[in-house]
C-alpha positions as a Markdown table, in Angstrom:
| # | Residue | x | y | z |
|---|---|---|---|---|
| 1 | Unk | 17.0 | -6.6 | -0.1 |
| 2 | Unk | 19.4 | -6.2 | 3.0 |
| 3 | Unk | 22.7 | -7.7 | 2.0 |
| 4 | Unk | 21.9 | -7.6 | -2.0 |
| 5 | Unk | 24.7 | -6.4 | -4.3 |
| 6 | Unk | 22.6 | -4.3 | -6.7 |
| 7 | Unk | 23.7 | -1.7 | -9.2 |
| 8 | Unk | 22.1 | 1.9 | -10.1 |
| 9 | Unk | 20.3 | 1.8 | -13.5 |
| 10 | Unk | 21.3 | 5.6 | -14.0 |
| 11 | Unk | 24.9 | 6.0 | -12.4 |
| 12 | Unk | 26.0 | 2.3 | -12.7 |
| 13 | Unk | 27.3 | 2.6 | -9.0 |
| 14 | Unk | 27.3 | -0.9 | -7.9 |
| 15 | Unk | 26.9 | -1.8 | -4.2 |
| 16 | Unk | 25.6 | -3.7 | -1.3 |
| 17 | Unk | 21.8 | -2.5 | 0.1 |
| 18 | Unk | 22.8 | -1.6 | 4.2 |
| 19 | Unk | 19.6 | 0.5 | 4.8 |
| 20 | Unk | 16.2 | 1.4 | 3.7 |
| 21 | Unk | 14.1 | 4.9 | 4.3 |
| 22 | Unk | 10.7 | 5.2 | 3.8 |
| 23 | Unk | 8.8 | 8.4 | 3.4 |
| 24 | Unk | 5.2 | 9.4 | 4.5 |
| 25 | Unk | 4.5 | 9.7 | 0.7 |
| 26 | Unk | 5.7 | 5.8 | 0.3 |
| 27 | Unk | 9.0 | 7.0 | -1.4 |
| 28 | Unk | 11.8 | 4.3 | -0.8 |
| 29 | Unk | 15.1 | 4.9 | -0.8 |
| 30 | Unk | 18.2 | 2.5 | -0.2 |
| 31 | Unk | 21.5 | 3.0 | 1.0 |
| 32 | Unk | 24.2 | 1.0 | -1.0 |
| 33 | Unk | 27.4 | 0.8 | 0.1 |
| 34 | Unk | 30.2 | -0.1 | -2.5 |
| 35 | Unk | 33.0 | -2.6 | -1.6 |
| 36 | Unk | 36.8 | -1.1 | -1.2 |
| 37 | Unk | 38.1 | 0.3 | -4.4 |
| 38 | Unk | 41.5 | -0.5 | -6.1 |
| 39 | Unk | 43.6 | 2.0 | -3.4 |
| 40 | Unk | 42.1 | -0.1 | -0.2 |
| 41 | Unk | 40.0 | 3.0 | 0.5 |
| 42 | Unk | 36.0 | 2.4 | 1.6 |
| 43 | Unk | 34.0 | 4.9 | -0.1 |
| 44 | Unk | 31.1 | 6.5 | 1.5 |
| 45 | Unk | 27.9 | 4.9 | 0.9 |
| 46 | Unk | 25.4 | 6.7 | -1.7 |
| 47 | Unk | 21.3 | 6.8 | -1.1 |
| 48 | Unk | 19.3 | 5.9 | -4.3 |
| 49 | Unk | 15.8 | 5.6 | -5.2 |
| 50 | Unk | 14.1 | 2.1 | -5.1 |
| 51 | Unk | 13.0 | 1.6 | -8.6 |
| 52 | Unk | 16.2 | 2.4 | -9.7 |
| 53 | Unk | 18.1 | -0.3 | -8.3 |
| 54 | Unk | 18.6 | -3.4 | -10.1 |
| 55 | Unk | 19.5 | -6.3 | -7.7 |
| 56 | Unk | 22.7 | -8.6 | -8.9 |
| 57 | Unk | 23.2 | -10.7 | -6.3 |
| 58 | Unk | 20.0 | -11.1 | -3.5 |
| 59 | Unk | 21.2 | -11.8 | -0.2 |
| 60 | Unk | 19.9 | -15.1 | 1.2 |
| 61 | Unk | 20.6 | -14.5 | 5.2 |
| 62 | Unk | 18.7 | -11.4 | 5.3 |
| 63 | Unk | 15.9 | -11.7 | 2.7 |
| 64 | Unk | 12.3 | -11.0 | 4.2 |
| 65 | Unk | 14.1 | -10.2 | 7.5 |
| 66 | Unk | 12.6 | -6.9 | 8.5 |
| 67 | Unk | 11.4 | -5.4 | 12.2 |
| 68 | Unk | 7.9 | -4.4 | 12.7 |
| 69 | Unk | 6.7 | -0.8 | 12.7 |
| 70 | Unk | 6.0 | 0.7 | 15.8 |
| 71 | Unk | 4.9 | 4.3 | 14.4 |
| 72 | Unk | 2.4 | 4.4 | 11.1 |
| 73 | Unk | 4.1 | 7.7 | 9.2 |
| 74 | Unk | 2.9 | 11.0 | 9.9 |
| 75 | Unk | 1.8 | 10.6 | 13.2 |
| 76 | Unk | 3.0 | 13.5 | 16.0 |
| 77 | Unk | 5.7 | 11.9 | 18.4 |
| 78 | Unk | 7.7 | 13.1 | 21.1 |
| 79 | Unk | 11.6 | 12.2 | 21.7 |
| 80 | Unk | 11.7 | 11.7 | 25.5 |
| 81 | Unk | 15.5 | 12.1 | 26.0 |
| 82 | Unk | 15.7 | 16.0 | 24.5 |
| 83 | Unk | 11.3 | 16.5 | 24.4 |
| 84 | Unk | 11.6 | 17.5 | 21.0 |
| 85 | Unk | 7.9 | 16.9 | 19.4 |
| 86 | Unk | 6.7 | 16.7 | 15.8 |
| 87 | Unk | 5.2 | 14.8 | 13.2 |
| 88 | Unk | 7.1 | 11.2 | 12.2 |
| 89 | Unk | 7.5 | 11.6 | 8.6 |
| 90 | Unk | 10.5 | 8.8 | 8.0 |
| 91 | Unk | 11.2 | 6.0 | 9.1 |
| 92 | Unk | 15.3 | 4.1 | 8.7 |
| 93 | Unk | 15.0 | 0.6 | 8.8 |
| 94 | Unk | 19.2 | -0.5 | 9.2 |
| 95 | Unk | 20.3 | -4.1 | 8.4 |
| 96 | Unk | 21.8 | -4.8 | 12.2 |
| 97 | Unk | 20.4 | -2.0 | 14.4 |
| 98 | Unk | 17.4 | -0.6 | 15.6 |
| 99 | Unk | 14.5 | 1.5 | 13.4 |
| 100 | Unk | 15.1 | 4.8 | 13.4 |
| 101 | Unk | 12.3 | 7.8 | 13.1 |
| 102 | Unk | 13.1 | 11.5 | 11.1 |
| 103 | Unk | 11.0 | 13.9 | 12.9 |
| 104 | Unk | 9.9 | 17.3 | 11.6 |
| 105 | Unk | 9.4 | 19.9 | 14.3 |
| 106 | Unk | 6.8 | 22.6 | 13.3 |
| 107 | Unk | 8.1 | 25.6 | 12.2 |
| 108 | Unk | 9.4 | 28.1 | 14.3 |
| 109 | Unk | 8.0 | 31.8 | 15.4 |
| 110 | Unk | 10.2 | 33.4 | 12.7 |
| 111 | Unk | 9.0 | 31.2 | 9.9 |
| 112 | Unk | 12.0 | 29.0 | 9.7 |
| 113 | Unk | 11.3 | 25.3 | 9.5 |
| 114 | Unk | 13.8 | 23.4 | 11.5 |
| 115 | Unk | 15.3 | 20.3 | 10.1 |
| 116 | Unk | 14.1 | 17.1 | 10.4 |
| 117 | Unk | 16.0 | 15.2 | 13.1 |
| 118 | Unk | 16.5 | 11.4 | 13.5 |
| 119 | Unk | 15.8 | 9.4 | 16.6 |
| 120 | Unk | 15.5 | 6.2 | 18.1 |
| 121 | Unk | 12.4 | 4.6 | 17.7 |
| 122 | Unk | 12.9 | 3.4 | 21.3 |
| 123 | Unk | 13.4 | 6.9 | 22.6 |
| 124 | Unk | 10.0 | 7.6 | 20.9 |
| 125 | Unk | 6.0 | 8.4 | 22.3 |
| 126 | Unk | 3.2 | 8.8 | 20.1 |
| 127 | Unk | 1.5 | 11.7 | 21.4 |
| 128 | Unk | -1.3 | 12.6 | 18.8 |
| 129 | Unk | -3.4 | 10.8 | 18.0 |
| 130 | Unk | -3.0 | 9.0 | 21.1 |
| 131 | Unk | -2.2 | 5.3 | 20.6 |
| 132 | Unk | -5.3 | 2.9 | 20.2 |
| 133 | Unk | -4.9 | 1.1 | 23.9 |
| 134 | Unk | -5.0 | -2.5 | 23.5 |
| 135 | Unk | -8.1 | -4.2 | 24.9 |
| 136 | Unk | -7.9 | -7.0 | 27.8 |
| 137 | Unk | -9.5 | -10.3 | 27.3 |
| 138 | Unk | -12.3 | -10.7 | 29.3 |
| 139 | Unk | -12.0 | -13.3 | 32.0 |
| 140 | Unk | -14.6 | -15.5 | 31.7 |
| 141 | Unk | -15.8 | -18.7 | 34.0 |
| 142 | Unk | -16.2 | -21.9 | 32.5 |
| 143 | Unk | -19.8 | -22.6 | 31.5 |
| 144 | Unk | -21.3 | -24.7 | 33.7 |
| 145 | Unk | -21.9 | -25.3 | 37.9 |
| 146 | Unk | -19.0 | -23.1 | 38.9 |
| 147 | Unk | -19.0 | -24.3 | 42.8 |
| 148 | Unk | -17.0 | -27.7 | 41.5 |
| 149 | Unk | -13.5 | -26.1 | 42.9 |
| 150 | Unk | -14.6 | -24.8 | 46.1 |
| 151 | Unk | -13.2 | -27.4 | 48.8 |
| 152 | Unk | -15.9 | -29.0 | 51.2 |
| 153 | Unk | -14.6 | -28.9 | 55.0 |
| 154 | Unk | -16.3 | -30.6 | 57.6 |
């Protein structure tokens, strides 16, 4: 849906689709940024629910293009530039730039809860549960006399 023009079935606002957020509770949500009005002015881009936008025009140089997810939702992460740690509960996918995480820090000893604050995905550790580690193939001989290679000297 990157690039699309698509309109708001509610509002009418009319736009094109210039970044996606998804929500641990699979709630997507689009940001759709309109095209400069009559007084040359670029108006700030609004944020609308998924099944509320009606595409108008799909984009054909960006459709299907999206980057692979490094973090599943809901996982606890750490930021390792400020070591702020908390669980990964949304996730900014932007049409030209890196993924980007919201991260909810647990609440605080006075009972505030803390805003979620956006990072990186690069910048970003998965702490708990610790990432599944990748298992190496096993190197294995070819069947058969394995003494063929071994040079003869005399």
């Amino acid at each position: 849906m990157f690039g699309s023009l698509v309109c708001d079935k509610v509002t009418g606002f009319k736009g094109i689709v210039i970044f996606r957020i998804e929500h641990m509770h699979n709630c997507v949500r689009y940001g759709v940024q309109p095209v400069v009005n009559e007084e040359g002015q670029l108006p700030d881009e609004k944020i609308f629910d998924g099944p509320n936008l009606l595409v108008i025009t799909p984009s054909e140089s960006s459709a299907g293009k999206t980057t692979p997810n490094i973090f599943t939702l809901g996982v606890k992460v750490r930021d390792n530039l400020t070591g702020l740690t908390g669980i990964a509960v949304l996730r900014v996918k932007q049409r030209h730039a890196g993924d980007q995480y919201g991260v909810q820090p647990p609440m605080d000893s006075k009972g505030e809860i803390p805003k979620v604050q956006t990072f990186d995905e690069e910048d970003l550790e998965q702490i708990d549960p610790p990432p599944k580690e990748k298992k190496e193939k096993e190197k294995r001989l070819p069947s058969g006399p394995h003494d063929h290679n071994n040079a003869v000297t005399r």
